[in-house]
MARFIRO-770238 format. One line per field, with one value per residue: residue number from 1; residue in one letter; z, x, y of N, C-alpha, C in turn. Coordinates in steps of 0.001 Angstrom, whole numbers, plus 500000, padded with zeros to 6 digits. Atoms other than C-alpha are relative to their C-alpha. Example, Ala and Ser with C-alpha at 12.3 -4.5 7.8 and 13.67 -1.06 7.14 Angstrom:
2
i c(1; 2)
aa c(a; s)
nc3 c(500000; 499940)
nc1 c(500890; 499180)
nc2 c(498810; 498810)
cac3 c(507800; 507140)
cac1 c(512300; 513670)
cac2 c(495500; 498940)
cc3 c(500000; 500730)
cc1 c(500900; 499230)
cc2 c(501200; 501090)
END
This chain:
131
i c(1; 2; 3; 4; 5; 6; 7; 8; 9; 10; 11; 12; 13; 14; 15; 16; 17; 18; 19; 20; 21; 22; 23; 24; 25; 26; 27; 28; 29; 30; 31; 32; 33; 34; 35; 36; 37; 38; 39; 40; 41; 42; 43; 44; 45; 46; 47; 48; 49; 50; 51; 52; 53; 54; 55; 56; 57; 58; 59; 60; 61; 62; 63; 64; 65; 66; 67; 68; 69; 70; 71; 72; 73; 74; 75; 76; 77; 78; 79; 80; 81; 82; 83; 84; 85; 86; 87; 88; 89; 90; 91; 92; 93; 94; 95; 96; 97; 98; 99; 100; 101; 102; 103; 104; 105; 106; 107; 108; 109; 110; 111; 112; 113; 114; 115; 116; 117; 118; 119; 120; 121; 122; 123; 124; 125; 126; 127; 128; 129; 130; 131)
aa c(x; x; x; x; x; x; x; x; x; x; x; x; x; x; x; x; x; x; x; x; x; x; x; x; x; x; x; x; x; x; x; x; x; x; x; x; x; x; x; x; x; x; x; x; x; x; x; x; x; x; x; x; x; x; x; x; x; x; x; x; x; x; x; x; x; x; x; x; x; x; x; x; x; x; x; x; x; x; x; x; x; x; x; x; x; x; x; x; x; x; x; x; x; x; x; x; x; x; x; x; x; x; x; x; x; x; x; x; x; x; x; x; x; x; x; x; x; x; x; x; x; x; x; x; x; x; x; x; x; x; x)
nc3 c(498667; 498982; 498904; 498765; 498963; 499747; 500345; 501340; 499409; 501007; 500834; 500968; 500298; 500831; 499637; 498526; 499335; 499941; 500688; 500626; 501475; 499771; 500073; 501267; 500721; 499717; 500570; 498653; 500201; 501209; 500302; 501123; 500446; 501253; 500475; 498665; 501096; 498931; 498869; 499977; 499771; 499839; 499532; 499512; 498501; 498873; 499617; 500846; 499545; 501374; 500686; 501110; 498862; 500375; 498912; 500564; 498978; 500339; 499622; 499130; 499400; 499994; 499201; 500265; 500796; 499213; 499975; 500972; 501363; 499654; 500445; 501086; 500781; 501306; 499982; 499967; 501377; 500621; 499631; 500270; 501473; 499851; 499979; 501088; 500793; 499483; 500519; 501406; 500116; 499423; 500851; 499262; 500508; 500852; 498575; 498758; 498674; 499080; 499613; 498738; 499390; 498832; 499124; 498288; 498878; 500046; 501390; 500341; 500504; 499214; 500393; 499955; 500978; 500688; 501422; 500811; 500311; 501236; 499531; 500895; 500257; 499641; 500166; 498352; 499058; 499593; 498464; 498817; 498721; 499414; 499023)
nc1 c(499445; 500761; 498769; 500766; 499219; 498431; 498635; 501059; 501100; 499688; 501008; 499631; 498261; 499467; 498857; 500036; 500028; 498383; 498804; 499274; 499944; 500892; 499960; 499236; 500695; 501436; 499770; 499800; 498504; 499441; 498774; 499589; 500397; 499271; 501308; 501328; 500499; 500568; 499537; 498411; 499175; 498213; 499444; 498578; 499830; 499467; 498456; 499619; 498926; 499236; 500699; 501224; 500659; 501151; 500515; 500717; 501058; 501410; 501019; 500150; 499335; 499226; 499007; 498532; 499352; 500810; 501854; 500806; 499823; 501247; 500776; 500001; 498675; 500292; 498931; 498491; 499433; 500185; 498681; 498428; 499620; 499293; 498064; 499256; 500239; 499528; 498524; 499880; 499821; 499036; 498711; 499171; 499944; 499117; 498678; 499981; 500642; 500233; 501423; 500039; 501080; 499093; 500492; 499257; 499378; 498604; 499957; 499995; 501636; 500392; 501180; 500731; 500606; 498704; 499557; 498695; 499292; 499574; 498871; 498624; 498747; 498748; 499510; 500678; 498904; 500453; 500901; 499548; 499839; 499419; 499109)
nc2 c(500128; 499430; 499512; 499674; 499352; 500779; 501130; 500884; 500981; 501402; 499339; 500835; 500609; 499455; 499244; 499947; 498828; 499513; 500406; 498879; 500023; 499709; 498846; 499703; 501005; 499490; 498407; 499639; 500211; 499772; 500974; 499519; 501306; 500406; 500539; 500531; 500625; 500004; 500881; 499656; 498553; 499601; 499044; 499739; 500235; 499052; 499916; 500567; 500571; 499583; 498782; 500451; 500925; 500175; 500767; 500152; 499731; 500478; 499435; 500943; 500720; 501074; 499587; 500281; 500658; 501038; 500070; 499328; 501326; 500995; 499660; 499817; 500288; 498616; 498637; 500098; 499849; 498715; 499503; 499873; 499066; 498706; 499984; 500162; 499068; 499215; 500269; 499810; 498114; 499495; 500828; 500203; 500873; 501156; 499884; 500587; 500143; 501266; 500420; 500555; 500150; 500111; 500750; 500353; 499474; 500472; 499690; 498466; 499138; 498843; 499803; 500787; 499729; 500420; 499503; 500667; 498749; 499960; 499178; 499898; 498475; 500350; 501131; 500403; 500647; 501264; 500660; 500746; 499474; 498448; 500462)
cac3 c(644285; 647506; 649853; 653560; 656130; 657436; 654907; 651830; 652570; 651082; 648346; 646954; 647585; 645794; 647382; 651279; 654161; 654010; 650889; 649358; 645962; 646293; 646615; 643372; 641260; 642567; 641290; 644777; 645372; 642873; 640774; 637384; 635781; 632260; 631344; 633027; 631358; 633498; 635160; 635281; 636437; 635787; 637454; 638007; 641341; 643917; 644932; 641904; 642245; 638332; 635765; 634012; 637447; 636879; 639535; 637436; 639800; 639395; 639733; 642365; 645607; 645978; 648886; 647014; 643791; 645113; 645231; 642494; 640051; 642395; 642044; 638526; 636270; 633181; 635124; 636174; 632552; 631749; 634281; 633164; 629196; 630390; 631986; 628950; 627100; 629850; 628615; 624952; 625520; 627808; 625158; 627347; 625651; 623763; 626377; 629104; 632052; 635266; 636407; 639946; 642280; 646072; 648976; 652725; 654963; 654204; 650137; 651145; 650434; 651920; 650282; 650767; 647389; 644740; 641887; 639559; 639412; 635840; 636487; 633973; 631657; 632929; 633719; 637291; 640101; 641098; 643569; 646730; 650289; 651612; 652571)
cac1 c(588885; 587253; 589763; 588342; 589917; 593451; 594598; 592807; 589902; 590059; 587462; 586888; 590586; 591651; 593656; 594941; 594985; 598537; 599824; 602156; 602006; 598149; 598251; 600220; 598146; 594821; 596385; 596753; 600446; 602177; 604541; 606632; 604761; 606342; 603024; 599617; 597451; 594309; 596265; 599910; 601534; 605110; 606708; 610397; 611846; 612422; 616064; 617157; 619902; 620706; 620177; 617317; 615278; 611495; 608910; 606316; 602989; 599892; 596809; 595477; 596965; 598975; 601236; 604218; 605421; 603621; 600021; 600259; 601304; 598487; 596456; 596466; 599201; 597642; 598978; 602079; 602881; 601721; 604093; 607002; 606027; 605834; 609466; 610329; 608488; 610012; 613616; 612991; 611866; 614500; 617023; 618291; 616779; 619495; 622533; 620896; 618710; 617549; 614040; 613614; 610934; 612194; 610542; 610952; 612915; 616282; 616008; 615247; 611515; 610235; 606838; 604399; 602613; 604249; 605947; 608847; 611988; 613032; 616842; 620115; 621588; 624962; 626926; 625257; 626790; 626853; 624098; 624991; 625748; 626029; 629588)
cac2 c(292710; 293810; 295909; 296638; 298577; 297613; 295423; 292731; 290593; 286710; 287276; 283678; 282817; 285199; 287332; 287338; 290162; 291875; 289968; 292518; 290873; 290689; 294169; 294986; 292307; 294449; 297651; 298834; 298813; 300438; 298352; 298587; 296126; 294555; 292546; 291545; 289283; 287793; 285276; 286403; 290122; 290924; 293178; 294826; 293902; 296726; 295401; 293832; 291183; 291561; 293837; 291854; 291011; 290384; 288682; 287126; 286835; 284810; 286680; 284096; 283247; 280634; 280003; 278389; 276527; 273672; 274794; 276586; 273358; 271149; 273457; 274903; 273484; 276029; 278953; 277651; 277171; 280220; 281159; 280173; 281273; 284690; 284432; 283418; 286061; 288466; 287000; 287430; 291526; 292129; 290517; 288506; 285551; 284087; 285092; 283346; 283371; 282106; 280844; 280579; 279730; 280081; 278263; 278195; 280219; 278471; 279701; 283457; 283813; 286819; 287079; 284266; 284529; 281822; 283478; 283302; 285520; 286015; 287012; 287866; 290550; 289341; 286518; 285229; 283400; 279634; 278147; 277028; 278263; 281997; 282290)
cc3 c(500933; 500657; 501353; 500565; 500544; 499774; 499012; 500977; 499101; 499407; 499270; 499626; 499607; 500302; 502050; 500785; 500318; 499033; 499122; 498214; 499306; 500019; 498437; 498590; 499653; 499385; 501308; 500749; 498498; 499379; 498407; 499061; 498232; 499411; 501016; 498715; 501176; 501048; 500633; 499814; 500290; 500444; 499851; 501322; 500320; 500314; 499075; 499890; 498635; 499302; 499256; 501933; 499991; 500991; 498811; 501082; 499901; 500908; 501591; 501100; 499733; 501004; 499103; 498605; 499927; 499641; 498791; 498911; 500851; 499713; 498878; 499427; 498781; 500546; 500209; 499114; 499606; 500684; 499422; 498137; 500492; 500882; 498781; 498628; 500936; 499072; 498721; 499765; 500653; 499514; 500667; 499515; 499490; 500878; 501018; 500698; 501003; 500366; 501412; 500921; 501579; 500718; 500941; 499989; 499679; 498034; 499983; 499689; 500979; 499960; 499670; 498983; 498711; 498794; 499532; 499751; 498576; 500035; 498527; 499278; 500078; 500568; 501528; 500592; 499807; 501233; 500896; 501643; 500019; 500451; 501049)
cc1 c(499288; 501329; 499010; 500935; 500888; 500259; 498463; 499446; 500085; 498408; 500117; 501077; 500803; 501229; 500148; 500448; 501771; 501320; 500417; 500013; 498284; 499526; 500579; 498533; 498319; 500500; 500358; 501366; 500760; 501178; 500472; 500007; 500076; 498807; 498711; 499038; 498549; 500169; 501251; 499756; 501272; 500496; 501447; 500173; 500643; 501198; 500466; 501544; 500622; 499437; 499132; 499322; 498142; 499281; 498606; 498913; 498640; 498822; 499326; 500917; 500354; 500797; 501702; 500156; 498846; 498568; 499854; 499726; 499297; 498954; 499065; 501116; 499971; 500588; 501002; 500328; 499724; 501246; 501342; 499879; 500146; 501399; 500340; 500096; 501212; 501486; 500617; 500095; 500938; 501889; 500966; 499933; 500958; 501384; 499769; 499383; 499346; 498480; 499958; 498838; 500713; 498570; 500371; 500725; 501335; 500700; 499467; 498210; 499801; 498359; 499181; 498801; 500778; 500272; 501454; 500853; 500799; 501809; 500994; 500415; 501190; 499808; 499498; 500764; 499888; 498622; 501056; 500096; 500465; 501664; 500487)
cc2 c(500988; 500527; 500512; 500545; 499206; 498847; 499073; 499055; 498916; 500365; 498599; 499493; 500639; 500859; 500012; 501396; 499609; 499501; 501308; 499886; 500065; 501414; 501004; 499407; 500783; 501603; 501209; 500557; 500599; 499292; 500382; 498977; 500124; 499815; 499319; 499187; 499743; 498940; 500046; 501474; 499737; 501055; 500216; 499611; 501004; 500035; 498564; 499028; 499466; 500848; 499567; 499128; 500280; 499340; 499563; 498645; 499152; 500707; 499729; 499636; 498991; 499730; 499583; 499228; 499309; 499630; 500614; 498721; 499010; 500664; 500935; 499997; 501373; 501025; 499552; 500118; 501093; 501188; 500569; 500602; 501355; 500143; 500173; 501021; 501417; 500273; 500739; 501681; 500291; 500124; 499206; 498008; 498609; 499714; 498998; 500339; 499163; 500232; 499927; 499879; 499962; 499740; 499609; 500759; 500170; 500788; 501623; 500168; 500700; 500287; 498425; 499851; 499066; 501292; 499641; 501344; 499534; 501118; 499897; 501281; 500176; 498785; 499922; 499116; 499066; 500237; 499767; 501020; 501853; 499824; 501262)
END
């Protein structure tokens, strides 16, 4: 990864100026990363919304879900095995956990980079509406 003055340079796609997870992925950003492989980084999440909360990262931009499974299905799946690996070290494996991919505005994404939150450790809410 190339870094230039105020903020990442697209390097072959690879990474975009001011992505925050882009930044982590490059070593740049400090993060409390579970496993890294050369297509997938796991991390802890910063404001954890259970006690097993994980962000699992593809090396490669991506903007969403979307592009990542049009435009490489192999990591997506690789994706979601490391969730799953996440699950298994975290022991949370057999109890239960959730997969999530969030998208658009209306579902809370904050970070424009796809990835996958690997959530549980306890008993989690329903879906549905804020109330």
């Amino acid at each position: 990864m190339v870094r230039g003055w105020g903020g990442w340079l697209t390097i072959l796609g690879m990474t975009v100026a001011g992505c925050l997870f882009c930044g982590i992925v490059a070593g740049e950003i400090p993060g409390d990363v579970v496993h890294r492989s050369e297509r997938v980084v796991a991390v802890r999440d910063i404001n954890p919304q259970a006690k097993t909360h994980v962000l699992v990262i593809p090396t490669v931009h991506y903007e969403d879900a979307l592009e990542l499974a049009t435009s490489d299905p192999a990591v997506l799946a690789e994706v979601i095995e490391v969730g799953a690996a996440v699950a298994r070290a975290a022991g949370i494996f057999e109890s239960g956990y959730r997969l999530v991919f969030n998208t658009g505005p209306d579902a809370g994404r904050t970070v424009f980079h796809a990835h996958l939150h690997v959530l549980g450790g306890e008993q989690l809410g329903l879906f549905g509406r804020v109330s």
